[in-house]
N, C-alpha and C positions, 0 to 999 in steps of 0.2 A: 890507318884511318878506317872506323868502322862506315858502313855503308848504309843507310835505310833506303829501300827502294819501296815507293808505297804507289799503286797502283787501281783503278779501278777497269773491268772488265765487263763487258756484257756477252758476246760471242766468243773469247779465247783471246781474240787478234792481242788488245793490250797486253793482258795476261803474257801472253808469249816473248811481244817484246822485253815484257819487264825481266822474265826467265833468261833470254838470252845478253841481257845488260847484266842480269847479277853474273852468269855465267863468264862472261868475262872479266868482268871486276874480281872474282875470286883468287885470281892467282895471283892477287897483288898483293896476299899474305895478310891482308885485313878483314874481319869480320863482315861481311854478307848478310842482310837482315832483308827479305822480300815478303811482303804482307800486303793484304787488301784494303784501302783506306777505312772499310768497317772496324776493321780490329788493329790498324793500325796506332801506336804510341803516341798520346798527346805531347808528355817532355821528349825534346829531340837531344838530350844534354846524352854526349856520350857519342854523339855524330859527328862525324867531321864532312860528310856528304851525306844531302837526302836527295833523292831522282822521284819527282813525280811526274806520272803518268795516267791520260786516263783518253777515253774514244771523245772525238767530235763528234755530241750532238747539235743539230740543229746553231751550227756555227760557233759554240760555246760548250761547256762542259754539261754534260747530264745534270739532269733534274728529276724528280718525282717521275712527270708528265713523259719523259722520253724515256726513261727507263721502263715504264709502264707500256710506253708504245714499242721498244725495241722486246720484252714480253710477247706481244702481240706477234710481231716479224716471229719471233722464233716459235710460237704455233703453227705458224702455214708454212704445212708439208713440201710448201712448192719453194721455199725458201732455204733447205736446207743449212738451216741454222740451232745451235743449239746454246739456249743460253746456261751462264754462268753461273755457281751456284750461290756466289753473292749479290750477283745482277740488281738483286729490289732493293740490296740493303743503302746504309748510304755509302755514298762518295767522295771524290776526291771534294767535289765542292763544299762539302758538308766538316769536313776534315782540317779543308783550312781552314773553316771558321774556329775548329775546335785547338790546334793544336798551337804549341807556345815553343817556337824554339831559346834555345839558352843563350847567353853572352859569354864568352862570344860563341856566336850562332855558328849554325855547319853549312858548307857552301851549297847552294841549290842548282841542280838542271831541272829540265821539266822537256818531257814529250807526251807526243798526240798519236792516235790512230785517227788517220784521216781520210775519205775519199779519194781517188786519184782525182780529180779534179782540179783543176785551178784555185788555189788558197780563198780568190776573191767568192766564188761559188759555194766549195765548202767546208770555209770557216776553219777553226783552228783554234782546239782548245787550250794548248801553250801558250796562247796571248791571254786567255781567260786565268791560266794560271799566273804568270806573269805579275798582269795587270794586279791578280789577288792581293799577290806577296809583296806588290813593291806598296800596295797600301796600307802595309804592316813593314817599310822600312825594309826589306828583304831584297834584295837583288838574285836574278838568274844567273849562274853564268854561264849557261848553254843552254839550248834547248832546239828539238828535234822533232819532223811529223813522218810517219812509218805510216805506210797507204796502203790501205784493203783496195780491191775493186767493187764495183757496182753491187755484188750480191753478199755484200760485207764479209769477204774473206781474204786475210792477209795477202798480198801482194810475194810472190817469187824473190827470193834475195832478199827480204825485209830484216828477216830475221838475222841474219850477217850483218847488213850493215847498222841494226844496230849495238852486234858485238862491235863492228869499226868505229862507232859514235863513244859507245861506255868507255875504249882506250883513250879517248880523249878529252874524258872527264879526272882522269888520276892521273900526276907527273910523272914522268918516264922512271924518277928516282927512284917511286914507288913498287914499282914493277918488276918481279920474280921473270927473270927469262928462263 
């Protein structure tokens, strides 16, 4: 089963997760495709799983206006931040609109990079993707939020668990031990 994992990043943190989901999905002897939703493939024919990913902004997925402002974070020195080198381009949000999967379509997950925070506080773009896909007929069938801390940097163990999440998107049968 080939793999598309298509991803939007502004500081690393998504980037990362997505690196370490394809990193584990690889040994299940099927093709591995990890791209930034800018240059990511409109036809999905050929998938038999797509993992998208992308950071919680402002309780939803990036826009114009928050990628511009997550720009801004990563100028002040005092924020040690550096952004991503597709950061301004578009997005995952921009991506769903664009892209068409085939019939039969390829199963979807979808995760976030999110604040530690309490979900209610802040927000959680796997429901914004979710909510995308099922108004295009699409159902998820998992999805997962990977938490930075306060100065938007990945969280300790993030990156592991979610190698532990990616094993549980491909059937055990699949899997080269």
């Amino acid at each position: 089963m080939n793999t598309l994992i298509v991803y939007e990043s502004m500081f690393g943190n998504t980037r990362m997760i997505a690196e370490a989901v394809a990193e584990a999905l690889r040994p299940s002897g099927s093709g591995v495709t990890v791209t930034t939703a800018a240059d990511a493939p409109t036809d999905l024919s050929g998938y038999g799983l797509v993992v998208v990913g992308a950071p919680t902004h402002a309780h939803t997925l990036p826009q114009a206006s928050s990628r511009t402002e997550a720009a801004a974070w990563a100028d002040d020195a005092d924020r040690d931040l550096t952004l991503e080198a597709d950061a301004l381009r578009s997005g995952i949000r921009e991506w769903l609109e664009r892209m068409s999967p085939s019939a039969p379509g390829p199963r979807f997950a979808a995760f976030s990079t999110r604040a530690d925070f309490p979900r209610i506080f802040a927000g959680d773009a796997t429901a914004a993707i979710r909510r995308r896909l099922h108004h295009r007929d699409i159902a998820v069938d998992a999805h997962e939020d990977f938490l930075v801390d306060s100065d938007s940097h990945l969280l300790r163990g993030e990156q592991q668990r979610a190698r532990d999440w990616a094993l549980t998107l491909v059937p055990v049968t699949t899997r080269q031990e």
